[in-house]
N, C-alpha and C positions, 0 to 999 in steps of 0.2 A: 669173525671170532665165534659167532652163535654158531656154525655149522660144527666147530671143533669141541665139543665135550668130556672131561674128567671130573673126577669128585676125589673128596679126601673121607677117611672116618674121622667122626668127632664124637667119642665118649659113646662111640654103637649108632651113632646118626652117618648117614650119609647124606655132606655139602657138597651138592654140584658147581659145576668149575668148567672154564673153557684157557685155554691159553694165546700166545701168539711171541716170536721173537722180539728178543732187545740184546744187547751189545752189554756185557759186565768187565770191567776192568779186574787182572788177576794181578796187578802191579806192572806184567811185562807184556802182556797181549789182550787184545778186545775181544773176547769171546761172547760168542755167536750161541746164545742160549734160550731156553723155554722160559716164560713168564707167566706164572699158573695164578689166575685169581678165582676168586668162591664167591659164593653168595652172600656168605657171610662177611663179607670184606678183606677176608685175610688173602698174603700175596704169597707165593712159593718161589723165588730165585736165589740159589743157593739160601736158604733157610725160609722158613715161613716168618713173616711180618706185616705189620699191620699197613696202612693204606697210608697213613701219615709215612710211616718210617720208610716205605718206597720211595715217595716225594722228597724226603729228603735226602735220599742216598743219591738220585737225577740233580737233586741240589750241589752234590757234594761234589758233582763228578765221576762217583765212580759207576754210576748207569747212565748209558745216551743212546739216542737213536743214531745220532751221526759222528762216530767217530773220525779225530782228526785226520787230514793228508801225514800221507809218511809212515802213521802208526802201523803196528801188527794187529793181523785181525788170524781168529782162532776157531776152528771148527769143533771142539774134543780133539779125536784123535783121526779127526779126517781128513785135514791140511791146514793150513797157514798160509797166509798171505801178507802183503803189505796194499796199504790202502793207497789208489793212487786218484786223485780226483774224484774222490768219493761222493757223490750227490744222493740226499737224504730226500726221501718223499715226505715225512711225519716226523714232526717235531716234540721234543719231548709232553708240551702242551696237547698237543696234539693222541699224544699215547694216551696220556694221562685221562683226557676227555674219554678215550675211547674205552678203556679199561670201567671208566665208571658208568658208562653203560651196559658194558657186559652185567658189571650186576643188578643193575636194575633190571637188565631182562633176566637174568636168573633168579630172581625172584617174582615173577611175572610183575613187575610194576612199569610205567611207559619212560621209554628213552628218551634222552632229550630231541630226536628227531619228532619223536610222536608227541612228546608236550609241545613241540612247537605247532604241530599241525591240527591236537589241538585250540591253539591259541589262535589260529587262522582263524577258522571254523565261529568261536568266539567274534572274534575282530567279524565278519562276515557278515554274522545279526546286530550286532549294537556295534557300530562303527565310526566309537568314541577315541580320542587320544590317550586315557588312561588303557584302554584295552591293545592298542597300536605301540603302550611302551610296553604292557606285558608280552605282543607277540615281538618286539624286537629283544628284549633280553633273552627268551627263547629261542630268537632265530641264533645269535649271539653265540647262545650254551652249547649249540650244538661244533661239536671240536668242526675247526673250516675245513682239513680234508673230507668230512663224512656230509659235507653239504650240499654240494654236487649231487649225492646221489637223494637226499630228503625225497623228491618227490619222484622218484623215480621215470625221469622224464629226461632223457638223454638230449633233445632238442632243447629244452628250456633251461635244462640244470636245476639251478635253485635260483633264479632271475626274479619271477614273480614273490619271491618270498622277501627278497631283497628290497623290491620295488615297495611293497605293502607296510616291511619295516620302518622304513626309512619315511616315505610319506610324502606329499604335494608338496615342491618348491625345499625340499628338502636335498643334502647331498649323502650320495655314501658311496665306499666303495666297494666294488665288485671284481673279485680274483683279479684288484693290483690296478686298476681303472677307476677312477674319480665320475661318478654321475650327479646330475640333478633329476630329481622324481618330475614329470610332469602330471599334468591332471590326467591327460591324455592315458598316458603309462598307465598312471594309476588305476583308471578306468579299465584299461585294456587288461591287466593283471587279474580286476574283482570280477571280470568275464572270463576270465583264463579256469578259475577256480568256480567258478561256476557250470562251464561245461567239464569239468574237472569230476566234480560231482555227479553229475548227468551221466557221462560215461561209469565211474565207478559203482554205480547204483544201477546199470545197468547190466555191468559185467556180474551182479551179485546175483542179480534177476536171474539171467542163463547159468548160473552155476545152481542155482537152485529147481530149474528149470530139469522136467526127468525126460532122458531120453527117448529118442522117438524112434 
């Protein structure tokens, strides 16, 4: 959603805005529409409204990411269809997570990906259990399809984040899979993130670095 930007006027201000698809109920078809949110928290789908009263219209039913088998689904006046075995990637929770990061970054404040990393960083130097539940409710906040990509680490996923959450002789699960933390893991994790470091502080070096 960051790459896609619009804004709205408000009273001669310009509030920046990004959108992304979601599915609205017209009583007879699922239509396939834009979902425009601001900085200011307000939402544009068919009407402008506030961030509560979206929540509760996914409440009501009449917004979902997955509409049901069988239903009509709506393009405008592009086409129609009927849903046939429809498999949703993003869960309404899951919107909802992502949407409230959109405004925190339109308002340059950090995502729930970046307060988790963060709370890593924290956890890393004082490597107490009050700091290990602030970085698991962080890892937590962040919606779980947008997890995976946290550290941008297509081998590892979001494993070591998982690992560090959860903690020695501890269990959790991991996309749908029950583990127990070892000390071992654990260990092997707080080295993960430490050549983690090393390289990004590295990569900073050369980018600062003037051509030769």
């Amino acid at each position: 959603m960051g790459e896609r930007r619009t804004w709205r006027d408000v009273d001669g201000e310009r509030v920046e805005g990004t959108w992304r698809h979601v599915f609205v109920s017209d009583g007879q078809a699922w239509c396939l529409v834009d979902l425009f949110v601001y900085a200011d928290g307000m939402v544009d789908c068919w009407g402008l409204m506030t961030f509560d009263e979206l929540t509760q219209r996914f409440a009501s039913g009449r917004m979902t990411t997955s509409p049901p088998q069988g239903a009509r689904g709506s393009a405008d006046v592009l086409m129609e269809w009927t849903f046939d075995e429809p498999q949703s990637w993003l869960s309404t929770e899951g919107l909802l997570g992502e949407l409230r990061d959109a405004i925190e970054e339109l308002n340059g404040r950090p995502t729930s990906t970046q307060r988790c990393l963060a709370a890593v960083e924290v956890f890393r130097r004082n490597q107490t259990e009050d700091n290990r539940a602030v970085l698991r409710a962080a890892y937590q906040a962040i919606p779980e399809h947008l997890r995976i990509r946290a550290l941008e680490d297509a081998d590892t996923r979001d494993w070591p984040l998982a690992v560090l959450a959860a903690g020695p002789g501890n269990r959790f699960e991991f996309h749908g899979v029950e583990r127990v933390v070892t000390e071992e893991m654990h260990a092997a994790e707080l080295r993960y993130f430490d050549e983690r470091e090393e390289w990004l502080n590295r990569s900073r070096r050369d980018e600062r670095s003037p051509a030769r």
